[in-house]
C-alpha positions in Angstrom: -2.9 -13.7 -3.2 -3.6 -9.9 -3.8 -4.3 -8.0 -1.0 -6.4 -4.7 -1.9 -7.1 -1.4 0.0 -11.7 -1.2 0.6 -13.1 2.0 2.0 -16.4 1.9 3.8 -19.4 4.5 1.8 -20.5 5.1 5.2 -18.1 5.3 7.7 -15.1 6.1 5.7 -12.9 3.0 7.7 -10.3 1.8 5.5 -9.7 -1.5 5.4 -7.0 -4.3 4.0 -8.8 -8.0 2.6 -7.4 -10.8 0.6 -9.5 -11.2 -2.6 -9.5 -14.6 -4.4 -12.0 -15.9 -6.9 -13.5 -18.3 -4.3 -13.9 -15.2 -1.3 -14.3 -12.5 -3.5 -14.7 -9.2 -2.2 -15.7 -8.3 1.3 -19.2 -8.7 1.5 -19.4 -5.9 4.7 -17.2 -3.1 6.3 -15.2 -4.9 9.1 -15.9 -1.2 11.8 -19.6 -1.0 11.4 -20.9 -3.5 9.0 -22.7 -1.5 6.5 -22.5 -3.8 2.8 -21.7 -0.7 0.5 -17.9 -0.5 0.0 -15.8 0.5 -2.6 -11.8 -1.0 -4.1 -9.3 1.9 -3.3 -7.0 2.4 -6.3 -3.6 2.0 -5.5 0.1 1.7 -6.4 1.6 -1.8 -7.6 4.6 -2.6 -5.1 8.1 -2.0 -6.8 10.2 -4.7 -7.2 13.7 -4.6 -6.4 17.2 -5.4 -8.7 18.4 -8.6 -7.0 22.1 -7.4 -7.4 21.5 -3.6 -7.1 23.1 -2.2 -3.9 20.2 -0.6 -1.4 19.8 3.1 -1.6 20.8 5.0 1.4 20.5 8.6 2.9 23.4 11.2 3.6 24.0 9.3 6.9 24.0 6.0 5.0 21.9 4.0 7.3 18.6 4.5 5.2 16.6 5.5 2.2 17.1 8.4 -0.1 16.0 11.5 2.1 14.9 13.5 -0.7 16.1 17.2 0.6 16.7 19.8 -2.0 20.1 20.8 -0.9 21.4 16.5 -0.3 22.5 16.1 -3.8 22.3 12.0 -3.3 20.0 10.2 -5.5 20.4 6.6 -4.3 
């Protein structure tokens, strides 16, 4: 089921919800209940290579760190 980002017009709360063609989308803001909110756009998940080996930082113990003067890229 997709799960989408809402933002509240009035209070600005930011909010998670599971929309489905039977629920739809949330009818009110879950913080203070006003009925005007808006879909957030935002960024599909990326997948990951089932065989690829995991990136890993300088250390090797996590991600990519992404400093100028670390010349690893993954």
């Amino acid at each position: 089921m997709p799960l989408y980002e809402f933002g509240c017009n009035a209070c600005d709360h930011v909010f998670d919800a599971l929309v489905t063609k039977v629920s739809g989308e949330p009818a009110t803001c879950p913080s203070c209940g006003n009925a005007e909110v808006r879909r957030l756009i935002g960024l599909p998940a990326q997948g990951r290579v089932k065989d690829a080996a995991p990136a890993t930082n300088c250390r090797g113990d996590g991600p990519p760190c992404g400093a100028t003067w670390c010349g690893r890229k993954s």
